[in-house]
KOLPA-492997 format. One record per residue (C-alpha): residue number from 1; residue in one letter; x, y, z. Coordinates in steps of 0.2 Angstrom, whole numbers, plus 2048, in hexadecimal, padded with zeros to 3 digits. Example, Ala and Ser with C-alpha at 12.3 -4.5 7.8 and 13.67 -1.06 7.14 Angstrom:
<recs>
1, A, 83E, 7EA, 827
2, S, 844, 7FB, 824
</recs>
This chain:
<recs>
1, X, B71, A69, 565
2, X, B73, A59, 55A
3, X, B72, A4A, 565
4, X, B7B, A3B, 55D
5, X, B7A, A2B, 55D
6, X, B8B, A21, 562
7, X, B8F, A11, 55B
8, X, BA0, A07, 562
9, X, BA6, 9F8, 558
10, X, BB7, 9F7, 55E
11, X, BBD, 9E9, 56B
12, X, BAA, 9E3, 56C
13, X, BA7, 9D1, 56F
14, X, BA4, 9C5, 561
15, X, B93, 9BB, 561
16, X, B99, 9A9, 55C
17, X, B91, 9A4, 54C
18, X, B8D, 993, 557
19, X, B8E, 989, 545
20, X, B98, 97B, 541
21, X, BA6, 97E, 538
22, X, BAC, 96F, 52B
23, X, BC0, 96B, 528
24, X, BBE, 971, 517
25, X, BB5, 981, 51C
26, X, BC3, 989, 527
27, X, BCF, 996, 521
28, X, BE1, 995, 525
29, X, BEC, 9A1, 520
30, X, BFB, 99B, 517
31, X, C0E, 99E, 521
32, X, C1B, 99F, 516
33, X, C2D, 99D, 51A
34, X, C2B, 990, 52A
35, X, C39, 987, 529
36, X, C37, 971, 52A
37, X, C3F, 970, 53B
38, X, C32, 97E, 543
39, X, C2B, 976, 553
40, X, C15, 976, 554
41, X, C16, 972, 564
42, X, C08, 96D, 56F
43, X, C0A, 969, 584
44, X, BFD, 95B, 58A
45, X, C03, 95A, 59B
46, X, BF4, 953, 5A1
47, X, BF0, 946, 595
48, X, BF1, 938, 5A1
49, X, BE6, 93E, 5AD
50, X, BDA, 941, 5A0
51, X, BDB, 932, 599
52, X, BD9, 929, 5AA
53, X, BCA, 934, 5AD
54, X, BC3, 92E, 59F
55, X, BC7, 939, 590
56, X, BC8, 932, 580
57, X, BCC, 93B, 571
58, X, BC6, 93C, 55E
59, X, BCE, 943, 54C
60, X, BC1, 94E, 543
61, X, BBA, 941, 53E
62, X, BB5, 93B, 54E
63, X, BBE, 92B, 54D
64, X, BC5, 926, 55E
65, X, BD9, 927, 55C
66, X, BE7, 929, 569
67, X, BE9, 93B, 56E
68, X, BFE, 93B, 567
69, X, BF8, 933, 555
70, X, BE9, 941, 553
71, X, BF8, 94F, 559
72, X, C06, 946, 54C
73, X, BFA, 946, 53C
74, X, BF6, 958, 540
75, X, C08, 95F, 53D
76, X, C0C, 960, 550
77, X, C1E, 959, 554
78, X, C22, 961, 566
79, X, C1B, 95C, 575
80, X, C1E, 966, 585
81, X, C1A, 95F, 594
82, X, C1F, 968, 5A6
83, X, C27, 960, 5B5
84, X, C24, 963, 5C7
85, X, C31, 95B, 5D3
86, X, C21, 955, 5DE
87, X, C11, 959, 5DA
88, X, C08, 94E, 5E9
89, X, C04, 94E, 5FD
90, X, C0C, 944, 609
91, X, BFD, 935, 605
92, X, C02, 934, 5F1
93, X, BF3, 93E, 5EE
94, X, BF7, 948, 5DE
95, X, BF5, 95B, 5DE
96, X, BEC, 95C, 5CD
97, X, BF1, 965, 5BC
98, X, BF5, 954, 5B6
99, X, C00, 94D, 5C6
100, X, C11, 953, 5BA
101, X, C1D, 94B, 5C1
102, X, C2D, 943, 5B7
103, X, C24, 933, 5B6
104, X, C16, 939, 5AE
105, X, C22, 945, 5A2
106, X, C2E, 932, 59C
107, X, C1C, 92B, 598
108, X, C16, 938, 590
109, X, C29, 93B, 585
110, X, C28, 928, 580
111, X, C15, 92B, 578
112, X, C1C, 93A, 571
113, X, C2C, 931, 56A
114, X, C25, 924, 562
115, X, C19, 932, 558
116, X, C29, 938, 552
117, X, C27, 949, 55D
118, X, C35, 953, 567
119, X, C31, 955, 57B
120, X, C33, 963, 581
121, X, C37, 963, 593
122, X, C30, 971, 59F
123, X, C35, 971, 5B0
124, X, C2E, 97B, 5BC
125, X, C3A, 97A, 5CB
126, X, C2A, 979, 5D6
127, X, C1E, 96D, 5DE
128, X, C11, 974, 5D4
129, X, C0B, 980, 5C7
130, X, C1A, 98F, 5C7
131, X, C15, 99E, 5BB
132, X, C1B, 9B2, 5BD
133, X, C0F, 9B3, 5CF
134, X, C15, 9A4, 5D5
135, X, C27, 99C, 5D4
136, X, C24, 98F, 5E4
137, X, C31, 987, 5EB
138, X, C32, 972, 5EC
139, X, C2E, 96A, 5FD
140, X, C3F, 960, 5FD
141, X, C47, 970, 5FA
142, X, C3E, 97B, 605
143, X, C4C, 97D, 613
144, X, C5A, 97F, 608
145, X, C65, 98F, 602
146, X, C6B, 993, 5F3
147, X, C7D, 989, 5F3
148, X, C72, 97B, 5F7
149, X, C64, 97C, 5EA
150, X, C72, 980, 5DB
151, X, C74, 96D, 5DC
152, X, C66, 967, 5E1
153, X, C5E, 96D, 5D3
154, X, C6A, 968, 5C8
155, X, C6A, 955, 5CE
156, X, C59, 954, 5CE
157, X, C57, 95C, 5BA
158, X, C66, 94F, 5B5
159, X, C5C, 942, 5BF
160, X, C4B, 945, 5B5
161, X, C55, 948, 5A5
162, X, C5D, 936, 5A7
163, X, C4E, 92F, 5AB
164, X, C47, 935, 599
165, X, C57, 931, 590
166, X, C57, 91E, 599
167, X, C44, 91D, 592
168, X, C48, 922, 581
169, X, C41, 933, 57F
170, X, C48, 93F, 571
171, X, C48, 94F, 57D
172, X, C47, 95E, 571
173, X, C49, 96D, 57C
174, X, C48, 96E, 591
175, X, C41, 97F, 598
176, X, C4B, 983, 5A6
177, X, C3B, 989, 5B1
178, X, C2B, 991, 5AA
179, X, C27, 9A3, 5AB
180, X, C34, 9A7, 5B5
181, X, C31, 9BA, 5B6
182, X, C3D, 9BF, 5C1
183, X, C3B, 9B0, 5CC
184, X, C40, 99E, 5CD
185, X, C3E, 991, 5D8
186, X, C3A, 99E, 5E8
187, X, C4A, 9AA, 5E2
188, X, C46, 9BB, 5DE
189, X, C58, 9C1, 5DC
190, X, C60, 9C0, 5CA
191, X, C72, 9B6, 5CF
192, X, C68, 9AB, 5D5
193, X, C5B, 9A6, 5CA
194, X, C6A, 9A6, 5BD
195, X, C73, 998, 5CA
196, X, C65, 98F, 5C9
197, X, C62, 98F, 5B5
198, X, C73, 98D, 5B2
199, X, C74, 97D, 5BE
200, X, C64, 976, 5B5
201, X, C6D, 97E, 5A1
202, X, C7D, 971, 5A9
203, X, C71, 961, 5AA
204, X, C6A, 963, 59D
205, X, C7B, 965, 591
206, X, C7F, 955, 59C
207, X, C73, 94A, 598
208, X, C6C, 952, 587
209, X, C78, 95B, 57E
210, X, C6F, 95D, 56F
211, X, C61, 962, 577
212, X, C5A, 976, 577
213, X, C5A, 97F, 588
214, X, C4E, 98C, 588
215, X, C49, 999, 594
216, X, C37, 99E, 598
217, X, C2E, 9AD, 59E
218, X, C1D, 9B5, 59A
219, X, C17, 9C7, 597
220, X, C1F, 9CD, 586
221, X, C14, 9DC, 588
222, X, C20, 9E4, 594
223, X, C2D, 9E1, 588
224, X, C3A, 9EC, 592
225, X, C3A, 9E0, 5A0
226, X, C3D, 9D1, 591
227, X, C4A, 9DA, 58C
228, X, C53, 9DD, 59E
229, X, C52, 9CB, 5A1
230, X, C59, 9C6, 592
231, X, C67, 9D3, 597
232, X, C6A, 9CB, 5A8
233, X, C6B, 9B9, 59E
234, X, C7B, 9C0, 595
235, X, C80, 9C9, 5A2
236, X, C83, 9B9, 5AC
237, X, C87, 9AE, 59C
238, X, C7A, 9A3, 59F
239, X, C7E, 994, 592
240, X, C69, 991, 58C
241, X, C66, 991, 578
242, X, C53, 997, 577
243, X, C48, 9A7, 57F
244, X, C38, 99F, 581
245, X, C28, 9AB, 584
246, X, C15, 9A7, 588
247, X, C09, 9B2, 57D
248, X, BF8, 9B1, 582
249, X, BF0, 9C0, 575
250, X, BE2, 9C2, 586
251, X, BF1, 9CB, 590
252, X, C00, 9CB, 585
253, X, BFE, 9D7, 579
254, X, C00, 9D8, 565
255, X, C09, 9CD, 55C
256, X, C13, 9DB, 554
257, X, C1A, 9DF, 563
258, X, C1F, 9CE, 568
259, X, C28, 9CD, 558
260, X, C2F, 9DD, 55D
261, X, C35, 9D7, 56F
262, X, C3D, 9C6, 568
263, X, C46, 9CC, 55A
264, X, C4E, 9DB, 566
265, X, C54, 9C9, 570
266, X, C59, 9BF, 560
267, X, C60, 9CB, 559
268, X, C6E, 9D3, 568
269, X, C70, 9C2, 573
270, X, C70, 9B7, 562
271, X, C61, 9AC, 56B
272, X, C54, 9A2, 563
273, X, C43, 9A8, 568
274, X, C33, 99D, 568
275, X, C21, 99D, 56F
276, X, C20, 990, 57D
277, X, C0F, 993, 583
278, X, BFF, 99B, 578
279, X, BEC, 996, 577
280, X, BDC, 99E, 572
281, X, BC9, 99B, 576
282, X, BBE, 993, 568
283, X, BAF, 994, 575
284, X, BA8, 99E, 583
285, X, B9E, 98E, 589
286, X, BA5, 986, 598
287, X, BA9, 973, 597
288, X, BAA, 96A, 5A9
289, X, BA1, 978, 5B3
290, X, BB0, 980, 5BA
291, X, BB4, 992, 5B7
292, X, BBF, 998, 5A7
293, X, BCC, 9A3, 5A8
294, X, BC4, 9AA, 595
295, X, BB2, 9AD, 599
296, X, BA3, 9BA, 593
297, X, BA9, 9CB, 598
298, X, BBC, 9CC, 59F
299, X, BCA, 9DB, 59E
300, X, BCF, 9D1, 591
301, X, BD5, 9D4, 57E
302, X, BCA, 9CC, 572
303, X, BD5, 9CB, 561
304, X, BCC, 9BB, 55A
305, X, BB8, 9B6, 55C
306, X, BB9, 9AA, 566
307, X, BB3, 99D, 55A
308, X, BBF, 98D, 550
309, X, BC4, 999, 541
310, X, BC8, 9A6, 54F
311, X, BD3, 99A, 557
312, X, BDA, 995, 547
313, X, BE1, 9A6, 542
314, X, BE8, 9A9, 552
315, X, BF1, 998, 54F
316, X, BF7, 99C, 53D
317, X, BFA, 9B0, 541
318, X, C06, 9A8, 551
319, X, C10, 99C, 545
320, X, C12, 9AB, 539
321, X, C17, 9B7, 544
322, X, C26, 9AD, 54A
323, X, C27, 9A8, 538
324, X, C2A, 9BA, 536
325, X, C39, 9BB, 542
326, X, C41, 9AB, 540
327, X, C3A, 9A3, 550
328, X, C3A, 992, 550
329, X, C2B, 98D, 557
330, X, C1A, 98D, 55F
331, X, C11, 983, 56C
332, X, BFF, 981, 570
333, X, BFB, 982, 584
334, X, BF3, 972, 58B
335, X, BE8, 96D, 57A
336, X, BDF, 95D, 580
337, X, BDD, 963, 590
338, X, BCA, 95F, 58D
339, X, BBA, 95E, 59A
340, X, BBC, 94D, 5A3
341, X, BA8, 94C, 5A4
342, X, B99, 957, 5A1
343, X, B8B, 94E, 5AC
344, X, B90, 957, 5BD
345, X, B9E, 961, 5C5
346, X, B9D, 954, 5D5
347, X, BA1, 948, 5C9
348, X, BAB, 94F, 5BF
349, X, BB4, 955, 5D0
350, X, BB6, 942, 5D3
351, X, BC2, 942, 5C5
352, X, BCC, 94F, 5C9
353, X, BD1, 94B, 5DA
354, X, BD3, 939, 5D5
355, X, BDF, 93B, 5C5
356, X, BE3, 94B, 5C7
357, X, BDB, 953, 5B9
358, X, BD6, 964, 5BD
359, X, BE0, 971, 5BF
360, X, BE3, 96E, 5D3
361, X, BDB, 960, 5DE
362, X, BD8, 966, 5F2
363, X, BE9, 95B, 5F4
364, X, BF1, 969, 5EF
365, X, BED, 977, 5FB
366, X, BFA, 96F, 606
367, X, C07, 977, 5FB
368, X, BFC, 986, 5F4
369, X, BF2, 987, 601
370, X, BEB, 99A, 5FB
371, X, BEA, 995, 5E7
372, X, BE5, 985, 5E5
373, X, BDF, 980, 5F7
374, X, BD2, 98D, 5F5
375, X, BCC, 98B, 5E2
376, X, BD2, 979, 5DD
377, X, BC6, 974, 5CF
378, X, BC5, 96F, 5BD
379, X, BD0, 975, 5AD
380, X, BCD, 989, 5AB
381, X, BD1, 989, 597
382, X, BC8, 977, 592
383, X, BC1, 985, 584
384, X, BD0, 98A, 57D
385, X, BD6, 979, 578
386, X, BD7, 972, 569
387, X, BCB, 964, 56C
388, X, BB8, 965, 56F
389, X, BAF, 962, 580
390, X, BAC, 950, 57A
391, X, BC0, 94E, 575
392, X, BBF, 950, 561
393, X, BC9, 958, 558
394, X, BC5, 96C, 552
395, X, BCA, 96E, 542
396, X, BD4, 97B, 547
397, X, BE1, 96E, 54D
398, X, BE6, 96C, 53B
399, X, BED, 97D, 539
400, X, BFD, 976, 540
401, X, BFE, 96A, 52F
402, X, BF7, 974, 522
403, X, BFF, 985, 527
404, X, C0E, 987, 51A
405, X, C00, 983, 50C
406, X, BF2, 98A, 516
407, X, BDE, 989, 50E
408, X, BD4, 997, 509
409, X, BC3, 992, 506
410, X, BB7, 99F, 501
411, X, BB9, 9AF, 50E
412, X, BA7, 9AD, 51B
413, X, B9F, 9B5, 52B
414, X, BA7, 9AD, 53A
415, X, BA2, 9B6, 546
416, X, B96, 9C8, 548
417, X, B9D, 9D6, 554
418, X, B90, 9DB, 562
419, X, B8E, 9EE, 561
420, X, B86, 9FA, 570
421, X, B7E, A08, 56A
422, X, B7C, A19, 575
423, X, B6D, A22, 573
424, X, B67, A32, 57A
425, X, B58, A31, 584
426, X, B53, A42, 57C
427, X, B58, A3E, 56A
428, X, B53, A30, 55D
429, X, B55, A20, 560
430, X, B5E, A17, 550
431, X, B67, A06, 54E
432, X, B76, A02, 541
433, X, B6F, 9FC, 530
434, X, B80, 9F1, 532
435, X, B89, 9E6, 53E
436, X, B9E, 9E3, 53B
437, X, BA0, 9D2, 538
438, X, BAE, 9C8, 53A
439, X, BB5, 9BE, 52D
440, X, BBC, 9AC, 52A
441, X, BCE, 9B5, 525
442, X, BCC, 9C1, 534
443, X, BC6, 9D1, 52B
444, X, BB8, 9DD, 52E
445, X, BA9, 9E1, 524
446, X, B98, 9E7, 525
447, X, B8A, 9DE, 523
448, X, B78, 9E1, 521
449, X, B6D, 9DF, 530
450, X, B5B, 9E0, 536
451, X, B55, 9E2, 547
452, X, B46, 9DD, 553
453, X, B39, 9EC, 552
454, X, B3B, 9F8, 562
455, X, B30, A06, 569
456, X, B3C, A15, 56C
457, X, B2F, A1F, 573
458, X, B30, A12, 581
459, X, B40, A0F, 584
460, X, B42, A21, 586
461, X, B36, A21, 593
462, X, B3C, A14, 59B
463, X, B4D, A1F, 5A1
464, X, B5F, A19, 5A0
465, X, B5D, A06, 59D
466, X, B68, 9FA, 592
467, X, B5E, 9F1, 587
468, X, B64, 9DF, 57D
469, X, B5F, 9E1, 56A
470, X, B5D, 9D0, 55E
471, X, B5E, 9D1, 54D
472, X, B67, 9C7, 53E
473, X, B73, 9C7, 530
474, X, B7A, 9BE, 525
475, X, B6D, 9B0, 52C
476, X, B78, 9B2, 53F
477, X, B6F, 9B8, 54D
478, X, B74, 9CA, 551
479, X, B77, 9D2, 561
480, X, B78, 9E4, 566
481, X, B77, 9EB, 577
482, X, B6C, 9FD, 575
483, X, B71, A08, 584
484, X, B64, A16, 588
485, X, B6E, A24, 58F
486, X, B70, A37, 593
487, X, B7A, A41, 587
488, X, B8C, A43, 58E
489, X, B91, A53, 58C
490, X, BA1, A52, 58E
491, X, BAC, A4F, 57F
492, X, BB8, A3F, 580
493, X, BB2, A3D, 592
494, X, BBA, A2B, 591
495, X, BCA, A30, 587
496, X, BC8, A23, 578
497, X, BCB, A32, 56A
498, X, BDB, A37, 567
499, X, BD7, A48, 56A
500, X, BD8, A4E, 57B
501, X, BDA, A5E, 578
502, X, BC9, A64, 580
503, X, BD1, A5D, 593
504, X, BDC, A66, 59A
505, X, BE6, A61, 5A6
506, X, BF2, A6A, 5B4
507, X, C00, A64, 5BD
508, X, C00, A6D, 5CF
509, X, C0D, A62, 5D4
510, X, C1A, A58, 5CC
511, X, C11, A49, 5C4
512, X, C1E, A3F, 5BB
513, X, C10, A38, 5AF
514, X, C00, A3F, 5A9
515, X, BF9, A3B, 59A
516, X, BEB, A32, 590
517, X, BF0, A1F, 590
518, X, BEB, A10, 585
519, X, BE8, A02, 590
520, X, BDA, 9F6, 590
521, X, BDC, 9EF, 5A0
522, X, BDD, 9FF, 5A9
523, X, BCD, A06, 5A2
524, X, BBD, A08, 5A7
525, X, BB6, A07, 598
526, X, BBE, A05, 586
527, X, BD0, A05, 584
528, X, BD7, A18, 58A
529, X, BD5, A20, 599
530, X, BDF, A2F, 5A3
531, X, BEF, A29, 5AD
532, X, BFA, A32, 5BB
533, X, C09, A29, 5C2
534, X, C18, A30, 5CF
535, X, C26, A27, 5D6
536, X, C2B, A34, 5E3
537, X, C1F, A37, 5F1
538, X, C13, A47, 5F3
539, X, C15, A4D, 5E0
540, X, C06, A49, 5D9
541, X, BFA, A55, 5D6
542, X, BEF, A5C, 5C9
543, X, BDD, A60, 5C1
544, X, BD7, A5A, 5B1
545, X, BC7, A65, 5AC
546, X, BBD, A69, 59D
547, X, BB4, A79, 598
548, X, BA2, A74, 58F
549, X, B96, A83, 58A
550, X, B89, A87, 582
551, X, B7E, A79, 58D
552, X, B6B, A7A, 58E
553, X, B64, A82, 59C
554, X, B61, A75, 5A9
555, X, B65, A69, 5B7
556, X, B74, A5C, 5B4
557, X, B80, A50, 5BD
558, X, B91, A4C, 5BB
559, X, B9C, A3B, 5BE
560, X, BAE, A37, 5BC
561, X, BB7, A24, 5C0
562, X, BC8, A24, 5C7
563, X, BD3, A15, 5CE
564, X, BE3, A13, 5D4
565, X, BF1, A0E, 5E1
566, X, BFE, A12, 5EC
567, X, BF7, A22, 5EF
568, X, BF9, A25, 600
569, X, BF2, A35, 608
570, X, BE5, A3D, 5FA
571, X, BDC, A4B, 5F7
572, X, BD0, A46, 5E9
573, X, BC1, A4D, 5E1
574, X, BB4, A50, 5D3
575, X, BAF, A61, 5D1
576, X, BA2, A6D, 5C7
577, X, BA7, A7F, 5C5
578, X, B9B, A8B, 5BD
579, X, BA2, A9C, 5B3
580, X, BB2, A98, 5BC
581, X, BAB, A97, 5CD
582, X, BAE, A86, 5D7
583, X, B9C, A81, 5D9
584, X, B9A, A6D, 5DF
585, X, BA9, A62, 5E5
586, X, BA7, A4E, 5E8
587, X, BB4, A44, 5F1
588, X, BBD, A34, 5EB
589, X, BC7, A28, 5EF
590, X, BD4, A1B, 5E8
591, X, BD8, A0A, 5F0
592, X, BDF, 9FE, 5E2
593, X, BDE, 9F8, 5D0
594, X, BCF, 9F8, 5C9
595, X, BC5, 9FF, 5D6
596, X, BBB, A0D, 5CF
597, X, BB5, A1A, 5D7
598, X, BA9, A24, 5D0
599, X, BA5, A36, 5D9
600, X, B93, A3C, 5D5
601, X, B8E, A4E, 5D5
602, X, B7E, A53, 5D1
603, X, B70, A59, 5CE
604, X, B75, A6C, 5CC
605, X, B6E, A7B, 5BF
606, X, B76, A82, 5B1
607, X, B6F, A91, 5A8
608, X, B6E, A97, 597
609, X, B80, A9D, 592
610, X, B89, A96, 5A2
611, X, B99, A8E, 59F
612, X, B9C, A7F, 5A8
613, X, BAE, A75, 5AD
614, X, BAD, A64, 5B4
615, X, BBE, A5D, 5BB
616, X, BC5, A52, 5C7
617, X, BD2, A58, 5D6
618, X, BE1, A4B, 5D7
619, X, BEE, A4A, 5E5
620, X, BF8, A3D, 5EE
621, X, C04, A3B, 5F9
622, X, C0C, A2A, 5F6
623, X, C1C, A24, 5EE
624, X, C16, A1C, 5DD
625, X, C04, A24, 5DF
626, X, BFD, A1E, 5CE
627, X, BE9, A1E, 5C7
628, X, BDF, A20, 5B9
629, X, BD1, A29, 5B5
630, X, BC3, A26, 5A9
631, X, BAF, A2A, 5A3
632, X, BAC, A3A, 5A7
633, X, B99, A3E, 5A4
634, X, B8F, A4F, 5A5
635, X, B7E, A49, 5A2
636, X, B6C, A50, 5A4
637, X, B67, A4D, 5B3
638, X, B57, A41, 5B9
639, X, B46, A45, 5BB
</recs>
């Protein structure tokens, strides 16, 4: 038998080039089409506590300027900032993220102003941070119902919006909350969440009638539940102007398919449709020694290398894309939300409690006592902004100015993939002649590369082990993981071909939903795996098997990974049958996502000429059972 040798370049990580890149060196693809009034928009909410922790900020040229005159000669001419009735305890101690509150929104529309830059207003209806998992509501209206929030909420919105208009502050657009995905202000029911936006759409035509009211929710991946909201808005006649969307390319999906979901909604409710939040890594690195949410590793998609030109066309392939549909803008999550100090995390921890820098101070676990009271801390993105760690500007900030011209210097590596290479411990042992790289304009191509010397004969004695290989190209360290393995000898045993023809898989109930799914997320490993889903109770049940012949005679073991939830009462297991014969079974277990479990069965004998089926035995009796199944692996077994 030919054993082969497997080489994956799809969704690997990037290794960051770790070179400077110059102003003049980054590509930036040119959008046509954006019209003079389209927003760049970029929320600093918590510039003052920054500042007054100590940041100071720098143009490219690493000239000390004020943050608004670096933003303004970099094409940005939005500013959102979000609002939070009361972000502080009972002392004045402020909860962190900034301290948002309307006081600190009127100083930051005033700086805004006078740089000649819309505000865009972004109320949350909460204390504190309000996002699709949490939609708190304010301590002053904790006790009240809904015929009393309606107009609390709208005095209290007229109240901060007078307070901006008395201050001079060109208000742009006001969100009436923020990622409000099926929830607002501690309402889960659709009348009233629409009482509520309605009373804040009311303020805001009161006080600024010029002014854009937009809605916000997050998620543009499940676009059927975009759409059903955006129904329920028409259904009650909600007067807003704007169907705002977060797009985070981590989570969110592709941008086709947010083009997709906006233009359905532009399109039937005669909306206009913008991006309100987006961001992307330019480093891996952490900055003030408090955890990222975008680290190494992570269940995450990976469209760019996380590097300043990978950021930059994630910049420019946004602004197109709403370009493309008529959006009429984008904004850049938290930019300068930069490291207040690199020395310490006590000291920097100072800092945060102080001015309210981080992302939550301990103040704040009197009102999120399970959130932030537990992992208060520093900023989770400071390497997705578009300043350094030291507060210079990246030159991927200047994307915003020279978009509609755009700059295309001379096409270079930016960034090389990091391969992992399979190899039978009973076959040779061979690494690629080439390595993908990634390219300034965000294309693929090959490129030469050598490789440290390696002893296969001791790697294959060694047994199943991973191995971290060094090499170079293109004058960039190279990085490839050399996985020393067991043949699999099951075909498409983690369902990443398209073909999945040689499983075959039968219903023994009456499963509403089995078939192989692309999911990132929900995979083990690569971006496929099996899925079984039924909303009524006690109807799943099947077996999904495959035949494999023709196996040399000798001893094996075999694994399969399943997760799932909701499941109820099961009967689950792996199984080996031999010529037909049922042969080894090996129970399992589902709990909840992403908890694999993976049954072993093995060592057992094959002979010449016996044919083997390896399978897995679901049933479950709950309503909504759901799981996934993944990595299924026949393999020779140990000595």
């Amino acid at each position: 038998m030919i054993r082969r040798v497997l080489l994956t370049l799809a969704a690997l990580m990037m290794v960051c080039t770790g070179l400077a890149l110059a102003q003049e060196d980054l590509y930036i693809r040119r959008v046509e089409g954006l019209p003079e009034d389209f927003f760049m928009g970029m929320d600093v909410s918590s510039v003052l506590s920054e500042e007054a922790s100590g940041v100071r900020y720098h143009d490219a040229q690493g000239r000390e300027r004020d943050l608004f005159d670096i933003l303004e000669e970099n094409g940005i001419n939005l500013i959102r900032v979000r609002v939070w009735n009361d972000p502080f305890d009972s002392q004045g101690r402020g909860y962190g993220g900034g301290n948002c509150d309307i006081n600190a929104a009127i100083e930051i529309g005033r700086r805004a102003t006078a740089h000649h830059m819309g505000l865009l207003v972004d109320f949350h209806y909460s204390d504190f941070w309000a996002d699709p998992a949490k939609q708190m509501v304010p301590k002053a209206w904790r006790d009240m119902d809904i015929k009393e929030k309606i107009p609390a909420l709208h005095d209290w919105t007229r109240e901060c919006l007078t307070k901006l208009r008395d201050a001079g502050v060109d208000v742009a657009m006001v969100q009436l909350g923020n990622e409000t995905n099926g929830r607002l202000c501690g309402e889960k029911i659709w009348m009233k969440i629409y009482q509520l936006m309605d009373a804040g759409s009311r303020a805001v035509r009161e006080v600024y009638p010029d002014a854009l009211v937009a809605v916000h929710f997050a998620n543009p991946e499940s676009g059927d539940n975009y759409l059903s909201w955006a129904s329920k808005l028409s259904y009650y006649h909600l007067d807003y102007d704007v169907f705002m969307t977060s797009y985070y390319p981590y989570w969110h999906g592709t941008l086709d398919n947010l083009k997709s979901v906006l233009s359905q909604i532009a399109d039937t409710y005669d909306k206009k449709v913008m991006v309100a939040e987006t961001s992307y890594a330019w480093t891996l690195e952490d900055g003030d020694m408090s955890p990222n949410t975008i680290g190494e590793g992570g269940a995450y998609e990976k469209p760019y290398p996380f590097t300043v030109q990978g950021q930059a066309n994630h910049i420019s392939d946004v602004i197109g894309a709403m370009a493309d549909i008529g959006g009429i803008g984008v904004c850049w999550w938290e930019g300068a939300w930069v490291p207040v100090g690199r020395d310490s995390r006590e000291e920097n921890q100072a800092l945060w409690q102080e001015h309210g820098s981080g992302w939550a101070s301990s103040y704040a676990g009197e009102y999120d006592p399970d959130d932030a009271g537990v992992y208060y801390g520093g900023c989770a993105c400071d390497n997705q902004t578009l300043f350094d760690f030291s507060g210079r500007a990246l030159p991927s900030l200047s994307v915003f100015r020279m978009v509609r011209e755009g700059q295309t210097p001379p096409v270079t590596v930016d960034a090389l993939d990091e391969p992992h290479v399979y190899c039978d411990l009973n076959g040779p042992v061979a690494l690629p002649d080439t390595v993908d790289a990634v390219m300034s304009d965000n294309s693929r191509q090959a490129v030469p590369v050598t490789w440290e010397a390696i002893d296969p004969e001791a790697l294959k004695a060694a047994g199943p082990a991973a191995y971290e290989i060094h090499g170079t190209a293109e004058g960039r360290e190279a990085v490839l993981t050399l996985h020393m393995v067991r043949f699999n000898y099951v075909l498409n045993g983690s369902f990443e071909e398209d073909d999945v023809s040689m499983w075959r898989c039968t219903d023994l109930g009456q499963t509403e939903q089995l078939y192989c799914e692309e999911k990132k997320t929900d995979s083990l490993t690569g971006l496929r795996h099996w899925h079984f889903y039924s909303a009524q109770q006690d109807t799943v049940e099947f077996e999904l098997e495959q035949d494999i012949s023709a196996l040399p005679a000798g001893t094996y073991e075999y694994r399969i990974s399943i997760q799932g939830g909701d499941c109820g009462e099961t009967d689950i297991y792996s199984y080996v049958k031999i010529d037909g014969e049922m042969i080894y079974t090996q129970p399992a277990s589902v709990t909840k996502w992403n908890d694999w479990h993976t049954p072993a069965i093995g060592p057992f004998s094959v002979e010449d000429g016996q044919t083997v089926t390896v399978g897995i035995h679901v049933r479950c009796g709950g309503k909504g059972a759901w799981g996934k199944i993944d990595d299924a692996e026949l393999t020779s077994a140990g000595e």
